[in-house]
Structures are given as C-alpha cells and as structure tokens.
N, CA, C and O atoms as a DFTB+ gen file, in Angstrom:
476 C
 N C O
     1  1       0.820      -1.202       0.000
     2  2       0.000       0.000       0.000
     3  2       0.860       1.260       0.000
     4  3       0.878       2.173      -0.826
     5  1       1.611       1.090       1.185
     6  2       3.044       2.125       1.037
     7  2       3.506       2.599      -0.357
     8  3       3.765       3.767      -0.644
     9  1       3.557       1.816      -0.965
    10  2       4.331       1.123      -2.336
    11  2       3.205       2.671      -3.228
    12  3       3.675       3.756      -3.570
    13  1       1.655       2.205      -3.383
    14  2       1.199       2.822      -4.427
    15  2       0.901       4.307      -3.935
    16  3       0.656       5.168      -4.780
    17  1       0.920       4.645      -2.457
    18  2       0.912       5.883      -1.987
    19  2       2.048       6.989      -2.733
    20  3       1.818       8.150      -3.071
    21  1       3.320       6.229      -2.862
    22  2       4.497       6.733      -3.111
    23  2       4.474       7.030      -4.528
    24  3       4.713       8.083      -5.120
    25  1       4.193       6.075      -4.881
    26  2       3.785       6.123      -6.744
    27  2       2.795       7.157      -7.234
    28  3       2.849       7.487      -8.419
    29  1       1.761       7.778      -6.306
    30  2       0.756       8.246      -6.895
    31  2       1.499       9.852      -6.312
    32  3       1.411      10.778      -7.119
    33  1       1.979      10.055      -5.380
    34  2       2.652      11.218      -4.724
    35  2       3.520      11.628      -5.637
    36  3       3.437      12.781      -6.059
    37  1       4.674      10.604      -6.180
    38  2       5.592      11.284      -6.964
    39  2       5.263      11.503      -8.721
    40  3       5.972      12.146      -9.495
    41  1       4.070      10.815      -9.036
    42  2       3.455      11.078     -10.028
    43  2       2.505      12.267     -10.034
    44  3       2.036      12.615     -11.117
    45  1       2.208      12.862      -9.023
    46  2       1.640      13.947      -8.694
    47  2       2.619      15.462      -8.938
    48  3       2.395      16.465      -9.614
    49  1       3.923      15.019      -7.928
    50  2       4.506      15.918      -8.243
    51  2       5.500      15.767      -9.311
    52  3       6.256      16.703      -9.051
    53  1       5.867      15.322     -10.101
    54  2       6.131      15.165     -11.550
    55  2       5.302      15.785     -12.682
    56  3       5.749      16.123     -13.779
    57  1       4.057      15.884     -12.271
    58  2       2.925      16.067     -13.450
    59  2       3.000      17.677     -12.910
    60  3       2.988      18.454     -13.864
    61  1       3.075      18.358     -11.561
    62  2       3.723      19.761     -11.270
    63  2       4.290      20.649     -12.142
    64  3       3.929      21.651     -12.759
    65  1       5.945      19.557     -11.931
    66  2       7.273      19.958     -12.285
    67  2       7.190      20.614     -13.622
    68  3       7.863      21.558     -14.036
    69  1       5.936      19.729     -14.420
    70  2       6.253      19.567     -16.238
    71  2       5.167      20.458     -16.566
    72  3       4.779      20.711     -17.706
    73  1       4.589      21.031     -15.214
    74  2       3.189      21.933     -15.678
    75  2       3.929      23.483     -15.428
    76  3       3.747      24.379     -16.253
    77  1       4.670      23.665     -14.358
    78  2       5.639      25.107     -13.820
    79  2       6.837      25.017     -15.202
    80  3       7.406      25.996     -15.687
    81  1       6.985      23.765     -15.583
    82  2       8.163      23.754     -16.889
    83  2       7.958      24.479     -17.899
    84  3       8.594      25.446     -18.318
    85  1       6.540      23.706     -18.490
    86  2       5.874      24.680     -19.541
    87  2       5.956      26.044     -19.226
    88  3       6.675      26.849     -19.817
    89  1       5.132      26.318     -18.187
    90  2       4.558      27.778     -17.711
    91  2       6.006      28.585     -18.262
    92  3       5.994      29.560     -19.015
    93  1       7.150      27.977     -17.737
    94  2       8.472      28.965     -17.878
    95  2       8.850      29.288     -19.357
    96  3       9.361      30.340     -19.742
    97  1       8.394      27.823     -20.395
    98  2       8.441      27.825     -21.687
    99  2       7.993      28.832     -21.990
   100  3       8.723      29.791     -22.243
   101  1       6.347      28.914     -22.064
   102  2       5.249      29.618     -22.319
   103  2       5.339      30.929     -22.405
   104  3       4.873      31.458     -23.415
   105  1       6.086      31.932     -21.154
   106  2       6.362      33.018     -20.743
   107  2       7.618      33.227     -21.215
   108  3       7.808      34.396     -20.880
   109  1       8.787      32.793     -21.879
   110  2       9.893      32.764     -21.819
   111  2      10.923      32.975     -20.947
   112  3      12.095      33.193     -21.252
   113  1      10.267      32.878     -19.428
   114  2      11.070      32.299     -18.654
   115  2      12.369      31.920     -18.748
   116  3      13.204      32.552     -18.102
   117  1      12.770      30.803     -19.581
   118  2      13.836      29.926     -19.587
   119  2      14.860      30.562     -20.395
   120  3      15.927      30.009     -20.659
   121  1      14.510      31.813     -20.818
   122  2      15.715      32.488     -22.027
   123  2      16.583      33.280     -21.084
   124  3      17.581      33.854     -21.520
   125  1      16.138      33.355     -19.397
   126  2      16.845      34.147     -18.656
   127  2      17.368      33.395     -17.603
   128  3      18.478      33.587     -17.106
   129  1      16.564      32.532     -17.261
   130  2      16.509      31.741     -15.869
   131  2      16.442      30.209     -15.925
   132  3      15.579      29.610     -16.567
   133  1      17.538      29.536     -15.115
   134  2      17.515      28.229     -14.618
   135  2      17.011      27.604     -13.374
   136  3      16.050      28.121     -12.803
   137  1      17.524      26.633     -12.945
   138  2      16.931      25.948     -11.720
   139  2      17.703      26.323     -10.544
   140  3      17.340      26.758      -9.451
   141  1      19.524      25.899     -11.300
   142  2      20.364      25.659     -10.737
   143  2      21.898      26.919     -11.267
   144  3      23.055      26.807     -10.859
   145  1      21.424      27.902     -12.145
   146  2      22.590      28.180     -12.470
   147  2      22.151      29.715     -13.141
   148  3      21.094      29.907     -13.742
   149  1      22.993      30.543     -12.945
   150  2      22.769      32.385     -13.682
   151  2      22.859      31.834     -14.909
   152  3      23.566      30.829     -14.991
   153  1      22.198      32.323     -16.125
   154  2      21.893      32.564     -16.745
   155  2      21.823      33.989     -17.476
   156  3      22.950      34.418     -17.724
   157  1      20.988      34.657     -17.799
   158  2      21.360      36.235     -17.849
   159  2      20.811      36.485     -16.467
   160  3      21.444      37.247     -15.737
   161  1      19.679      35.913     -16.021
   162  2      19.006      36.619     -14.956
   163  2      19.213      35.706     -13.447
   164  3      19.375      34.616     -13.995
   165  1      19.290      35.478     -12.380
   166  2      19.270      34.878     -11.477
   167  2      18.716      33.387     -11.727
   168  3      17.856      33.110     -12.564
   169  1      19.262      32.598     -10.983
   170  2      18.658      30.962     -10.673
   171  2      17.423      31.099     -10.409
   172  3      17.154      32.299     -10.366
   173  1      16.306      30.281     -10.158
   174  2      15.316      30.414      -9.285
   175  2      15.893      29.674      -7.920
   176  3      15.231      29.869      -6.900
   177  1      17.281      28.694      -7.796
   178  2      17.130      28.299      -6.277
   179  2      17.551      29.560      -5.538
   180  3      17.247      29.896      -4.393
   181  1      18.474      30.320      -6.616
   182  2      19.457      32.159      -5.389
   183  2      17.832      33.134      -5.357
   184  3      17.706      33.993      -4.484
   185  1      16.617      32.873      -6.433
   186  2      15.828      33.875      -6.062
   187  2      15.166      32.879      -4.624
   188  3      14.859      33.405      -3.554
   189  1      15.063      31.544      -4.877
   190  2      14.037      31.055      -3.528
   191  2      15.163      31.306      -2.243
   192  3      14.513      31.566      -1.231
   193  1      16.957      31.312      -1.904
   194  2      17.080      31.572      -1.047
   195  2      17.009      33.374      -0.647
   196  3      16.699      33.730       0.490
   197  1      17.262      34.144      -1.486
   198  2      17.010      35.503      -1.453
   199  2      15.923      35.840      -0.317
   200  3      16.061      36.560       0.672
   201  1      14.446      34.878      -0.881
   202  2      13.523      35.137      -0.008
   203  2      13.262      34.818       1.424
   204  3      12.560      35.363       2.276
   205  1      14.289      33.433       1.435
   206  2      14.259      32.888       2.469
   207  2      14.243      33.935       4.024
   208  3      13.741      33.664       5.115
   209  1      14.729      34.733       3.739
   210  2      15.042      35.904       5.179
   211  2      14.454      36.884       4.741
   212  3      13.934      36.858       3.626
   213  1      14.409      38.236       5.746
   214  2      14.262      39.259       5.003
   215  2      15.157      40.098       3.976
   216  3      16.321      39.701       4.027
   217  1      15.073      40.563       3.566
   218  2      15.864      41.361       2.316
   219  2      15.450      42.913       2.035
   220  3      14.284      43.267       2.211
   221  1      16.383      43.759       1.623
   222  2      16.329      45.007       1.275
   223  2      16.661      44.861      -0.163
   224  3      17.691      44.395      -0.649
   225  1      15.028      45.606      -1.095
   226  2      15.198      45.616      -2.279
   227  2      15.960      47.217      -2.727
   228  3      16.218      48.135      -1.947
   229  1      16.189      47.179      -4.160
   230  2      16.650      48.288      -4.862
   231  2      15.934      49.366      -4.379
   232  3      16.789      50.145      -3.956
   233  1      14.725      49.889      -4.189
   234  2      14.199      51.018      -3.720
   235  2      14.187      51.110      -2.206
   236  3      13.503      52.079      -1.878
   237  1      14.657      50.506      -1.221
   238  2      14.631      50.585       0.784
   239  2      13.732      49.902       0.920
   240  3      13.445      49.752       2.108
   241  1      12.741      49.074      -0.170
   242  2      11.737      48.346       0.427
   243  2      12.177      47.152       1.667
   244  3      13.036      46.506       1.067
   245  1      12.098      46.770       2.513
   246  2      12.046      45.218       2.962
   247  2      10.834      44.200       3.050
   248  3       9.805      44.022       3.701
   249  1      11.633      43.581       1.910
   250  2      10.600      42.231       1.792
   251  2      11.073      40.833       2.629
   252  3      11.967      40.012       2.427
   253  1       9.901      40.989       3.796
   254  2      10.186      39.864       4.295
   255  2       9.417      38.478       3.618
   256  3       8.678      38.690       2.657
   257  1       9.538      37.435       3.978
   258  2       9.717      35.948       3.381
   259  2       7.957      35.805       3.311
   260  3       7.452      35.214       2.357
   261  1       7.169      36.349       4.316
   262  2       5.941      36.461       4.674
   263  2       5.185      36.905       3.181
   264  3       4.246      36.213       2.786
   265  1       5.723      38.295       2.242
   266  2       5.556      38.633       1.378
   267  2       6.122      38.812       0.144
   268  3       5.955      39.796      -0.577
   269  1       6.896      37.702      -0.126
   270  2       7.811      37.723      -1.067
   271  2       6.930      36.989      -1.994
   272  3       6.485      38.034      -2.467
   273  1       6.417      36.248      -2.532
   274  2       5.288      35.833      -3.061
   275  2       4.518      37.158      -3.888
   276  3       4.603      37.233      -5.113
   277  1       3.870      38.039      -3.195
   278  2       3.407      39.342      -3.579
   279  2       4.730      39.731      -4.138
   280  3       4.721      39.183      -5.241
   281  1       5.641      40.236      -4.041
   282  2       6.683      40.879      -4.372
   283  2       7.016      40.105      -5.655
   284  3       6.794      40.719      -6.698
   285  1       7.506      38.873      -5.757
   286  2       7.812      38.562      -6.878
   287  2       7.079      38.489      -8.144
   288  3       7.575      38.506      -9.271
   289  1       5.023      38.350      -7.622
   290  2       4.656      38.378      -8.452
   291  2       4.278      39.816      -9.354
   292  3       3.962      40.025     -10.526
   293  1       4.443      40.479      -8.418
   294  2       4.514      42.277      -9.225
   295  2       5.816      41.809     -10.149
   296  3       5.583      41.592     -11.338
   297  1       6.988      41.666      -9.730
   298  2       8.213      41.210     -10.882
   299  2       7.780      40.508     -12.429
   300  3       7.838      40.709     -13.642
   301  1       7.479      39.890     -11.769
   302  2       6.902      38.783     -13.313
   303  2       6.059      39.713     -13.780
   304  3       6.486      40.266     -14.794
   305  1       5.009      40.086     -13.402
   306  2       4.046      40.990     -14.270
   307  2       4.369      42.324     -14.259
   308  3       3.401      42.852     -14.806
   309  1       5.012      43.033     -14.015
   310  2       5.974      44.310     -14.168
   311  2       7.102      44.631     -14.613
   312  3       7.505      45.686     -15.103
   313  1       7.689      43.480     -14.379
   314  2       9.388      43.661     -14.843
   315  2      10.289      44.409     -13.555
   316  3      10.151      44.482     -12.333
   317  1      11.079      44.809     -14.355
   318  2      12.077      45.547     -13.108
   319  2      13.519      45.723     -13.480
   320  3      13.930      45.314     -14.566
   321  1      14.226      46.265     -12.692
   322  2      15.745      45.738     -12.608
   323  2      16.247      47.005     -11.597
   324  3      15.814      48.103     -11.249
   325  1      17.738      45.936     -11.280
   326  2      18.168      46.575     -10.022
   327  2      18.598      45.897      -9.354
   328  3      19.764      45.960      -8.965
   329  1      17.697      44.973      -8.998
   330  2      17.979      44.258      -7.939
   331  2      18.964      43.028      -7.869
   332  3      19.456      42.396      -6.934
   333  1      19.044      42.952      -9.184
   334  2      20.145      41.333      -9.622
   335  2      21.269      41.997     -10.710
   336  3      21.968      41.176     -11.303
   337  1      21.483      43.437     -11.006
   338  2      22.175      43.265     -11.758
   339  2      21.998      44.651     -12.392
   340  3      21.479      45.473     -11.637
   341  1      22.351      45.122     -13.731
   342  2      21.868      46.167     -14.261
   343  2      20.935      45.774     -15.364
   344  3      20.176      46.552     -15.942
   345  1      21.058      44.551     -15.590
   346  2      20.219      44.234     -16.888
   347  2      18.473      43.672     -16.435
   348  3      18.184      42.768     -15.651
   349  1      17.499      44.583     -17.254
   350  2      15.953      44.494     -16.522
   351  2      15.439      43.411     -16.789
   352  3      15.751      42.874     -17.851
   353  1      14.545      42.807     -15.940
   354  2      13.795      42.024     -16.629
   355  2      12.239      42.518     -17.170
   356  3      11.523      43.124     -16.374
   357  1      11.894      42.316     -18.153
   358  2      10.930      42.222     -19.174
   359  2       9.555      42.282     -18.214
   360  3       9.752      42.146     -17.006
   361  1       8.388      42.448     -18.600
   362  2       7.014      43.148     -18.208
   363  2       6.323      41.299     -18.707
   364  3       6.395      40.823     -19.840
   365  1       5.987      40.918     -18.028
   366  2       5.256      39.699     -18.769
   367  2       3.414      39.823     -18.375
   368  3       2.939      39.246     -17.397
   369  1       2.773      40.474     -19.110
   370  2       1.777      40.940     -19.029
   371  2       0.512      39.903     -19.482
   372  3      -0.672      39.902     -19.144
   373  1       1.389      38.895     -20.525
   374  2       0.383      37.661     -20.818
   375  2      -0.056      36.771     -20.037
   376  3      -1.104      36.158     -20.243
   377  1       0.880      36.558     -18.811
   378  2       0.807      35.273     -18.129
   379  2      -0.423      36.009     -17.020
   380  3      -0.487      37.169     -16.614
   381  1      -1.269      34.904     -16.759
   382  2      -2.929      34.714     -16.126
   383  2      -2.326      34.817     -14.405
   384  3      -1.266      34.285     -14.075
   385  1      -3.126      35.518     -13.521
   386  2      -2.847      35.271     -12.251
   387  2      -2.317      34.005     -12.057
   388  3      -1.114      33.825     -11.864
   389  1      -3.401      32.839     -12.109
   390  2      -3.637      31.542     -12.231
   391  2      -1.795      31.241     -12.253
   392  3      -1.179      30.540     -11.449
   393  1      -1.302      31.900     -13.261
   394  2      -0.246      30.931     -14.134
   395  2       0.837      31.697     -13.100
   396  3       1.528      30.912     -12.451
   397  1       1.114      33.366     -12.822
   398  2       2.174      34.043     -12.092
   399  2       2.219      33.233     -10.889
   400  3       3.260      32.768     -10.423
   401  1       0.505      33.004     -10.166
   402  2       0.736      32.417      -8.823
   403  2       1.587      30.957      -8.556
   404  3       2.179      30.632      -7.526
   405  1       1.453      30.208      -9.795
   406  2       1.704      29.082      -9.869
   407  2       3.350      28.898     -10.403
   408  3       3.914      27.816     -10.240
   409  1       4.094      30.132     -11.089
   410  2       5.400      30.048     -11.109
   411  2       6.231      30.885      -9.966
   412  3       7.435      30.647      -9.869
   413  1       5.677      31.778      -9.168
   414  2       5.844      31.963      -7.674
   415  2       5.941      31.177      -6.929
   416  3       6.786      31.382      -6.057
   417  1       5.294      30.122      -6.880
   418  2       4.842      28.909      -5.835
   419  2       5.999      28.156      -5.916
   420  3       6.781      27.802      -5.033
   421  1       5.988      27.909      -7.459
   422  2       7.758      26.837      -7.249
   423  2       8.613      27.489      -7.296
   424  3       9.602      26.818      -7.000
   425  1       8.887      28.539      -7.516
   426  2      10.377      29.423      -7.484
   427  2      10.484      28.934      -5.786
   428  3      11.252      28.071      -5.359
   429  1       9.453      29.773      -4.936
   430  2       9.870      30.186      -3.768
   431  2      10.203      28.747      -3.062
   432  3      10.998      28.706      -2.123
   433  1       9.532      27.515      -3.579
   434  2       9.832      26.318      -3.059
   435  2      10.988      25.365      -3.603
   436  3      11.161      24.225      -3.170
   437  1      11.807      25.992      -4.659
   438  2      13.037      25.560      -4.943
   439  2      13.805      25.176      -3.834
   440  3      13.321      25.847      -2.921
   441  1      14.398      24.733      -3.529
   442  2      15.629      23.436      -2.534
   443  2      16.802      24.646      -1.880
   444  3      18.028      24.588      -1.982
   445  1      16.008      25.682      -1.223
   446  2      17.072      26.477      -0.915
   447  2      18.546      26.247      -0.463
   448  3      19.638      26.804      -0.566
   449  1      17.821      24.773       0.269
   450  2      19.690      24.550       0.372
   451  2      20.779      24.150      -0.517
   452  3      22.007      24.083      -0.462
   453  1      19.668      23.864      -1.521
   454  2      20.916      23.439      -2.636
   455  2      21.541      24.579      -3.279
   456  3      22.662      24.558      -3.787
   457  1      20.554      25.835      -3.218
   458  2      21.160      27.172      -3.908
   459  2      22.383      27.725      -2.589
   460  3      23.316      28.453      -2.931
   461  1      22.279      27.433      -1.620
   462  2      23.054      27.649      -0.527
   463  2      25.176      26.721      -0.711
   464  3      26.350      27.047      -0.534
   465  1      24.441      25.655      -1.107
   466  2      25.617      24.845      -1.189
   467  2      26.210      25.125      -2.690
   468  3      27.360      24.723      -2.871
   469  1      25.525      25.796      -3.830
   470  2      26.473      25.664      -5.260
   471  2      27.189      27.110      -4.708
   472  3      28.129      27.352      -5.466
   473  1      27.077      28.119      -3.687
   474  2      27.617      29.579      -3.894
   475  2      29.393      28.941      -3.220
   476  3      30.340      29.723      -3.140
C-alpha cells in the first residue's frame, strides 16, 4: 500500500514539475533563468534563497519571506531591474494570475539549500 501511496505522490509531483516547466516555456522564462545556475538573470534556487530571510530591495523596500510571493509576483508581471544586476527584466503581461501564482509557488519552493551549497 506504502508502495502505491508513493507512486501516486511522486506522479503527482512530476505532473507539477512539467506543468511550472511549460509555464516557464510559455512566458519565456527559460531564455533568462535556470533551476540551478545564472543565466542572464538569477537561478530560481538564489531567487528562492534571497527570499528565504528578510531582504532590502533596490528602492529601501524590505521584503520579508511572509511577502515575497506578492513581491515577486509584481516582478513577473511588471518587470524591473536593479535588484540582480543592471540588466531588466521584461514586463510579462500575458501570463494569467492563475499561471504568475503558480510560477511563484515553485520558485519560492526551490531546494534552498541546494542554492546555498552551489555559492
């Protein structure tokens, strides 16, 4: 029973992984950003540990971990720059609440410790 619990859990979150995959396709995401590695724009594991604490953004804001979620999703649908670099990121105005909330969700739940251990 153990056995098909495990099977149906990791087939669950597999069918996730390949749904937040697309989403990154979809948005072009992936022309800036990896899992595990800079790219032009930050990892998503250095943006999920970023959030992990509080943080002082480019304007004196502090975003604590409580609201980083809100914060990132103004990013995705606003754009920005500053904060990672000099180069902005892009206004993504197509992607559906539905879809921002849902590539927020796994950024911020990326394996912070693994972004901890590649620095």
């Amino acid at each position: 029973m153990k056995n098909i619990v495990f099977f149906f859990a990791a087939l669950i979150l597999t069918n996730q992984a390949v749904a937040v995959t697309e989403l990154h396709k979809k948005h072009a995401c992936i022309s800036c950003h990896a899992d595990d590695k800079k790219l032009i724009g930050p990892s998503y594991q250095d943006v999920a540990a970023r959030f992990a604490n509080d943080w002082k953004a480019k304007d004196g804001t502090t975003v604590k971990p409580a609201n980083a979620a809100a914060f990132l999703a103004n990013k995705i649908r606003k754009g920005g720059g500053g904060n990672w670099g000099i180069l902005p990121m892009p206004s993504n105005v197509s992607a559906t609440d539905a879809e921002v909330n849902t590539m927020v969700a796994a950024i911020l739940a990326t394996n912070v410790a693994s972004a901890k251990a590649t620095k």
